[in-house]
C-alpha positions as CSV (number, residue, x, y, z in Angstrom):
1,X,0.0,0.0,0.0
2,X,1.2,3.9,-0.6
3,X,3.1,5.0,2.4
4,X,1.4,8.1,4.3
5,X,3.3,11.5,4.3
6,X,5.1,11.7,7.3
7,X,2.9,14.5,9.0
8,X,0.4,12.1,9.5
9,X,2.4,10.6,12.3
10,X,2.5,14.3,14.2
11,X,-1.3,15.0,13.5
12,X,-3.0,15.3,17.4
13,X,-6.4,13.3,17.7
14,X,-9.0,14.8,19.6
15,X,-9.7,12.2,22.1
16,X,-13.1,13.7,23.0
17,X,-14.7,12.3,19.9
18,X,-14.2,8.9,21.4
19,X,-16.2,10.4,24.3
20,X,-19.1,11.6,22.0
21,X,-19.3,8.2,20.8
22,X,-20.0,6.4,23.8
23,X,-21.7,9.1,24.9
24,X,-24.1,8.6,21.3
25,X,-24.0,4.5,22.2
26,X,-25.0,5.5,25.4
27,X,-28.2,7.7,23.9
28,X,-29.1,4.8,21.2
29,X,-29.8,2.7,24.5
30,X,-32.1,5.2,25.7
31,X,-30.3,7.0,28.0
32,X,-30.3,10.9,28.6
33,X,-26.8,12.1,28.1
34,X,-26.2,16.1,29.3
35,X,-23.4,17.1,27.3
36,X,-21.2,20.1,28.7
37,X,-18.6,18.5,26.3
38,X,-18.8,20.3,22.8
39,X,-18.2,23.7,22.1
40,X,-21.1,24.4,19.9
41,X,-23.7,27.1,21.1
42,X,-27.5,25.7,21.5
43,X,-28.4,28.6,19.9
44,X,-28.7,28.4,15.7
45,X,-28.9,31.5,13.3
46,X,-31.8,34.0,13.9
47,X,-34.9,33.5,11.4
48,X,-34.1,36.9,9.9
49,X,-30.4,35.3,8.8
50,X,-32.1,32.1,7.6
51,X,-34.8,34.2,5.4
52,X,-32.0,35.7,3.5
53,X,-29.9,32.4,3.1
54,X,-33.3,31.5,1.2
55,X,-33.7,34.8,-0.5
56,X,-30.4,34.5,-1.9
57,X,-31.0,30.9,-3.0
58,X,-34.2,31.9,-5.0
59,X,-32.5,34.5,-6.6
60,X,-29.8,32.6,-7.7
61,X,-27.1,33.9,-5.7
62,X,-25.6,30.4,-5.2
63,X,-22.6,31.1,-7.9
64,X,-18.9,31.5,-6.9
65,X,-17.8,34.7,-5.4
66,X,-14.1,36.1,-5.5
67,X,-11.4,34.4,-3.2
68,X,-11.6,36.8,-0.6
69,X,-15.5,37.1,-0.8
70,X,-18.3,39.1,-1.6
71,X,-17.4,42.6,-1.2
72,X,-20.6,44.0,1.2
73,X,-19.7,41.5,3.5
74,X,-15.7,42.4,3.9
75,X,-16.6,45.9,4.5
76,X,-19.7,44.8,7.3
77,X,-16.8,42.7,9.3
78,X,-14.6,45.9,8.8
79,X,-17.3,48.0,9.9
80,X,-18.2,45.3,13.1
81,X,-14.6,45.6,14.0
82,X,-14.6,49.1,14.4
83,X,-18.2,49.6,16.3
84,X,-17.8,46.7,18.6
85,X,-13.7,46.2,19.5
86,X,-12.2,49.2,18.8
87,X,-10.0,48.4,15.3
88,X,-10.6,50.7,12.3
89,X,-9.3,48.7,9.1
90,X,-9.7,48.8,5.2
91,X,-11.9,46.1,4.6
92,X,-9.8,44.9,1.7
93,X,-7.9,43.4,4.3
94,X,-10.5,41.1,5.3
95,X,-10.8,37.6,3.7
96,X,-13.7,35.7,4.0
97,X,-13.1,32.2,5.0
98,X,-14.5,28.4,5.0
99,X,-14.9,29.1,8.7
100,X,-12.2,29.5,11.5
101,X,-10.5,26.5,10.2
102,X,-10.0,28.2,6.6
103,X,-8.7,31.0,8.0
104,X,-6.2,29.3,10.2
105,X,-4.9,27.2,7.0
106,X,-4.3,30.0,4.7
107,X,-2.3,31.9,7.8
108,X,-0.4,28.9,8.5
109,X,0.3,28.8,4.5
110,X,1.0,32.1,3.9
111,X,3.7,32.8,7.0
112,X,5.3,29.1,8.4
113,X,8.4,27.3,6.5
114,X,9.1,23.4,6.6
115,X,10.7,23.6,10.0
116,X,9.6,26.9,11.7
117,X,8.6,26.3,15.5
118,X,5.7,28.0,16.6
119,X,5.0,28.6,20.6
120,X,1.5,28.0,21.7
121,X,0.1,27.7,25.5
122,X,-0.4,24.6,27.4
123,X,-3.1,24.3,27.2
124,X,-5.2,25.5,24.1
125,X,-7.4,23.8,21.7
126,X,-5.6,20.7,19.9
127,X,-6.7,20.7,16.5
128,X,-4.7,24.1,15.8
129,X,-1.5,22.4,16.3
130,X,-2.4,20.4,12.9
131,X,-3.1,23.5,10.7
132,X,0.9,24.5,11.7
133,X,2.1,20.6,11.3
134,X,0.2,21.0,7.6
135,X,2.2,24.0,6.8
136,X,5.5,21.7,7.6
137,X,5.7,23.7,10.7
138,X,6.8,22.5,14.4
139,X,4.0,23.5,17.1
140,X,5.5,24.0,20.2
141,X,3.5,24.0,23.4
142,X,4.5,26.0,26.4
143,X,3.5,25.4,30.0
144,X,1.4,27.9,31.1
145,X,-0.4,28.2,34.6
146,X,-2.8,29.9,36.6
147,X,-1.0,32.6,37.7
148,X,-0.8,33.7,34.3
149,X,-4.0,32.7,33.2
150,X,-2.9,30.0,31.3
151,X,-1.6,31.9,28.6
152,X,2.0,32.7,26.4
153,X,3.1,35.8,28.2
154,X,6.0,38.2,27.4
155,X,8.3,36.3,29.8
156,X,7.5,32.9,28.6
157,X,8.1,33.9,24.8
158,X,11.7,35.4,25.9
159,X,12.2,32.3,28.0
160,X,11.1,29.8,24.9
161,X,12.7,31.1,21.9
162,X,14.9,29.7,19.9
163,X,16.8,29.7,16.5
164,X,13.5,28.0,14.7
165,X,10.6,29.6,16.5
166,X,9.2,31.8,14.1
167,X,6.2,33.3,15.9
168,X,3.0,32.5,18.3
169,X,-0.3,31.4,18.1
170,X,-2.7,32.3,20.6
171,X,-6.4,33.0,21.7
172,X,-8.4,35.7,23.7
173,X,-10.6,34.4,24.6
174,X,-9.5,30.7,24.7
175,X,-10.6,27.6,24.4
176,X,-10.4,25.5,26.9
177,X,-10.7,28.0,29.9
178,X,-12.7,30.9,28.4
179,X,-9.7,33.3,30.1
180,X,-8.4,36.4,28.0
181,X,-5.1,37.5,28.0
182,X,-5.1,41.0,30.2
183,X,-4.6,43.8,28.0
184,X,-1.0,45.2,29.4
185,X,0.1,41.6,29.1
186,X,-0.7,41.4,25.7
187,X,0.9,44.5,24.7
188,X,3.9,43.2,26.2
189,X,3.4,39.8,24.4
190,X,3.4,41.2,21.2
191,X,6.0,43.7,22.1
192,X,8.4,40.2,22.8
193,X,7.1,39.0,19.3
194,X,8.1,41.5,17.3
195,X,11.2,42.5,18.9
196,X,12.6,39.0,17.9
197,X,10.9,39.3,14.2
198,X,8.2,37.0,14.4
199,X,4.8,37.1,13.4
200,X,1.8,36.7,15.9
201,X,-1.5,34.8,15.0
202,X,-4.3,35.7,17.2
203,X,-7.9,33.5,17.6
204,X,-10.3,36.0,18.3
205,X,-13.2,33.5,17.7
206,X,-14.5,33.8,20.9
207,X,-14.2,37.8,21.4
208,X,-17.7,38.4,21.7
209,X,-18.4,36.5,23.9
210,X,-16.6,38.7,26.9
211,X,-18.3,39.6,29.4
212,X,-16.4,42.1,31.0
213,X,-16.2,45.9,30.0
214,X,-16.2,46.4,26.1
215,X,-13.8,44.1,24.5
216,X,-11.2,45.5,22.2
217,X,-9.3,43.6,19.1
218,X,-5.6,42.9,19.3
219,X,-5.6,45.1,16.8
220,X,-5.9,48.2,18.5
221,X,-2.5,47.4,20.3
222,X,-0.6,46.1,17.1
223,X,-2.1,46.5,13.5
224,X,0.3,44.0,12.1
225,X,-1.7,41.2,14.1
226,X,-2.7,38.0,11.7
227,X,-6.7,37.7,13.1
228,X,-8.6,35.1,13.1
229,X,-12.5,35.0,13.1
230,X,-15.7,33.2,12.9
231,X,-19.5,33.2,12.4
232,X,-19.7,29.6,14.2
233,X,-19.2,30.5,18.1
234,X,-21.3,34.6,18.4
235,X,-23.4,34.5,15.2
236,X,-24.5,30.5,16.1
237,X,-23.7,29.3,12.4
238,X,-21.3,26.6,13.5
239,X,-22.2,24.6,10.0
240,X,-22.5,27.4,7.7
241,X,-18.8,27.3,8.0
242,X,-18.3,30.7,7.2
243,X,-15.0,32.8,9.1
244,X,-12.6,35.3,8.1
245,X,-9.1,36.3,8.1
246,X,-7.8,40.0,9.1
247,X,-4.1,40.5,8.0
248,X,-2.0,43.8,7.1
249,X,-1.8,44.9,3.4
250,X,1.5,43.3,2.7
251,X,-0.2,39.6,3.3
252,X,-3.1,40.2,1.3
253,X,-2.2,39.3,-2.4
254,X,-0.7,36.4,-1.0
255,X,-3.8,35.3,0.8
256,X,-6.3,35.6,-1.7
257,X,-4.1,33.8,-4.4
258,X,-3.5,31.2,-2.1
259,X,-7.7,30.9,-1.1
260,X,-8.2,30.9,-5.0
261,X,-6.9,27.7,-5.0
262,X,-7.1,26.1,-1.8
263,X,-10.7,27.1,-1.1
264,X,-11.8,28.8,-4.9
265,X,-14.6,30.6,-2.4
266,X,-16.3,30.8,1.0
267,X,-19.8,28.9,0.8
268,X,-22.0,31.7,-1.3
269,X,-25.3,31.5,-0.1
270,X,-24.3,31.7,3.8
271,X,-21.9,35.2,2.8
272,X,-25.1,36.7,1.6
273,X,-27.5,35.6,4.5
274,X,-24.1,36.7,6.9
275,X,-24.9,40.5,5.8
276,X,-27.8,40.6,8.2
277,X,-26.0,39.3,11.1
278,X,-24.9,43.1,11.5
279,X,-28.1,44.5,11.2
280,X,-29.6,46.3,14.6
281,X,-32.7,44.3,15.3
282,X,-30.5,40.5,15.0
283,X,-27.3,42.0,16.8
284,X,-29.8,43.2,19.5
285,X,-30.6,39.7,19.6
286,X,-27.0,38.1,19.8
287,X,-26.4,40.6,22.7
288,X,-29.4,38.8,24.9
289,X,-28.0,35.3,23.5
290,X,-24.5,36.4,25.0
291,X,-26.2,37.3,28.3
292,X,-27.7,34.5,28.6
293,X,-24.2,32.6,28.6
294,X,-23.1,35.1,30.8
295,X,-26.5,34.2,33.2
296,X,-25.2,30.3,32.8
297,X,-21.3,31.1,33.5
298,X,-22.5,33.0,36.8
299,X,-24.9,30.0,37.9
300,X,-21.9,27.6,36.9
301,X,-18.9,28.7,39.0
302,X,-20.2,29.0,42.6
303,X,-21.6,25.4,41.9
304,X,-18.6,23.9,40.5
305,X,-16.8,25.3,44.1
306,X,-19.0,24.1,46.3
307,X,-18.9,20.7,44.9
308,X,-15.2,20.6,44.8
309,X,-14.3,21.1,41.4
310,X,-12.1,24.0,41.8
311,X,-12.0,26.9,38.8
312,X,-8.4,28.2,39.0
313,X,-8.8,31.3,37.2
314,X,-12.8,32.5,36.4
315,X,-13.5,32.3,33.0
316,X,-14.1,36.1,31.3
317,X,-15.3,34.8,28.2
318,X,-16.3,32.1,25.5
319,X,-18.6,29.2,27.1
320,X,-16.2,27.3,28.6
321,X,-14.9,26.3,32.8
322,X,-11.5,24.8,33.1
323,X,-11.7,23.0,36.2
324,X,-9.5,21.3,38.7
325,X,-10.6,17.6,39.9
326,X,-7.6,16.9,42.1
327,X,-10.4,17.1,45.1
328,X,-11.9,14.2,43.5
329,X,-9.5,12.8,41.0
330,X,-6.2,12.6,39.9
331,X,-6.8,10.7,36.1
332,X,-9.3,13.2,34.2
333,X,-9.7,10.3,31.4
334,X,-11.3,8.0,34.4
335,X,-13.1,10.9,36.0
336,X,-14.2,11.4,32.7
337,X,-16.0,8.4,31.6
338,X,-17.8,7.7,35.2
339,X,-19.4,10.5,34.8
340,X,-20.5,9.6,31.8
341,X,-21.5,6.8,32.3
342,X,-23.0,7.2,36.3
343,X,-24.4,10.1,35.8
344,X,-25.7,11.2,32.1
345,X,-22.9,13.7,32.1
346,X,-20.4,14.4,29.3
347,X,-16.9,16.6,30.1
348,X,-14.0,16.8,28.0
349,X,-10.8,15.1,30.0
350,X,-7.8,17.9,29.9
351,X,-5.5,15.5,27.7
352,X,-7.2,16.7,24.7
353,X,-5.6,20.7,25.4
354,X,-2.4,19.3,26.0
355,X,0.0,17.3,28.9
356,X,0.9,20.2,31.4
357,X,-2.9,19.7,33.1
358,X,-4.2,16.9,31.8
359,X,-4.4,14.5,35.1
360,X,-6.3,16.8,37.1
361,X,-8.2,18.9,34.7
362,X,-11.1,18.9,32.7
363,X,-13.4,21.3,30.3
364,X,-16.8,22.3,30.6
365,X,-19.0,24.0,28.1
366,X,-22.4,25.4,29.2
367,X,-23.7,25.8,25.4
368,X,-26.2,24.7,27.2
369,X,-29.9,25.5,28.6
370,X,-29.7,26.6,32.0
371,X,-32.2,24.2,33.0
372,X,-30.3,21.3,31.8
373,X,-27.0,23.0,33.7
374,X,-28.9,22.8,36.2
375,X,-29.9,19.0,35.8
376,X,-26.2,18.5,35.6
377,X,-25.0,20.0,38.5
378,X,-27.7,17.9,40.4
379,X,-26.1,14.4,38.7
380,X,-22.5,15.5,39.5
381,X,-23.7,16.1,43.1
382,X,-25.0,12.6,43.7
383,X,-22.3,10.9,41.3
384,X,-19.5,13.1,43.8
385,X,-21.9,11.5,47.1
């Protein structure tokens, strides 16, 4: 048989889909599974989005667009950024994107060489590690712990960088803990980055979903920043895979020659219904959806204390606790799949964000209604009894 390229052998699995099928098995035998595993909102597009998708489909709109997309919706993202974090751009440098994961491949094309070692935190969210090993890139994860909110700081990237490392891909907020980096700390981040040359790739996927004061783009601190965005996570449209990519002017040609042939185009029909996303009347009604995961993440936390499971560093953002079990248990994986399958519940073991955490920790998503959080909190009580 053909021999598989060797970046097969470095590609990280994401162990939590083994959960989800035991967890399905477990459903097919008639059991009620909560899942506070996947990070996909219970909320889908608003009617108002779905009425255009099908407007656009009757009028025929279903054609390809250009590489970088349809032009109304660059300059809406463009315009987005600048009402709601703070970053004024041309919109030509905005490329619409087969979601987050589109946009993370043509970064990862356009700016890693065969060999270049890129620093991420331990822990973060696995499957980015592959986009840099399929760019013949090195990922590098870096240790990172509560008392800096488990992210890269300016330290660590001084500490960690070497002859190959070529730059640093991060998120604010992040998945798994939902934690931002502080806003002096990613100045001084960056700062470290680009004193040594290299190039800094930020996830912003989860940036409105903050629930703090008004968030602002790592833009606004350095407008050389590689952004990357999405409609899946605040906009609900996890399968209309539709994202984009912010980069400075130099990048762009590059880009858009690059998603001409990796990509030809963004799905069509879900850029035209993704214009009235940024209308008043549906972002009034992503603004309640975002308090409502706020209302879930404050019923959460006190609960998770109480009953042992210890939350390190509250989460400012995303849908997402990082907690620690070590009151309970010291093997996540094991902790893990009793509670599946004692108590209905379904929690993502920490292996799958890397080794620094993984024995003791484990991810919980509250993409959830807060009636079945509150089911669950009632199961974990009596499976911790």
């Amino acid at each position: 048989m053909p021999r598989l390229a060797k970046r097969t052998e470095h590609v990280m699995p994401f162990y939590v889909v083994e959960l989800f099928k035991q967890a399905n098995a477990l459903k097919a035998q008639g059991q009620d599974i909560i899942s506070l595993g996947i990070g996909e909102p219970d909320f889908t597009a608003p009617p108002q989005v779905v009425e255009t998708l099908h407007r656009a489909a009757q009028a025929g709109l279903s054609g390809y667009t250009p590489p970088a997309g349809i032009s109304p919706l660059r300059a809406a993202i463009a315009d987005y950024y600048a009402q709601q974090f703070g970053a004024t751009l041309d919109p030509a440098r905005v490329i619409v994107t087969s979601g987050a994961s589109g946009a993370l491949l043509l970064a990862s094309m356009a700016l890693i060489n065969p060999g270049d070692e890129i620093l991420m935190p331990d822990p973060s969210y696995p499957a980015n590690q592959n986009f840099i090993t399929s760019a013949g890139g090195v990922p590098r994860l870096i240790p990172c712990s509560a008392e800096h909110r488990f992210q890269l700081s300016a330290d660590t990237v001084r500490e960690h960088w070497g002859p190959a490392t070529r730059g640093v891909l991060i998120a604010s907020p992040s998945n798994p803990t939902g934690i931002t980096i502080a806003r002096e700390d990613l100045r001084a981040l960056i700062a470290e980055v680009r004193q040594r040359g290299g190039f800094v790739i930020m996830d912003e996927i989860y940036l409105g979903l903050y629930y703090g004061d008004r968030p602002q783009s790592a833009l606004t601190l350095d407008d050389n920043v590689v952004i990357i965005n999405s409609f899946s996570k605040y906009f609900h449209m996890t399968g209309w895979r539709l994202g984009w990519l912010i980069v400075p002017p130099h990048m762009v040609q590059a880009i858009e020659t690059l998603a001409a042939s990796l990509a030809i185009c963004a799905p069509s029909l879900a850029q035209h219904a993704a214009l009235t996303c940024f209308e008043p009347e549906v972002m009034h009604i992503y603004e309640n959806r975002r308090l409502s995961f706020k209302q879930r993440r404050d019923y959460l936390l006190p609960e998770f204390e109480r009953l042992g499971l210890h939350i390190p560093v509250a989460p400012d953002g995303a849908f997402y606790i990082y907690a620690d079990i070590r009151a309970h248990s010291q093997d996540s994986d094991d902790f893990s799949r009793r509670l599946l399958t004692q108590a209905g519940v379904a929690a993502v073991p920490g292996r799958d964000f890397g080794p620094a955490h993984a024995p003791y920790t484990m991810r919980f998503s509250y993409a959830t209604g807060l009636d079945r959080l509150q089911e669950a909190i009632d199961r974990i009580e009596r499976f911790l009894a």
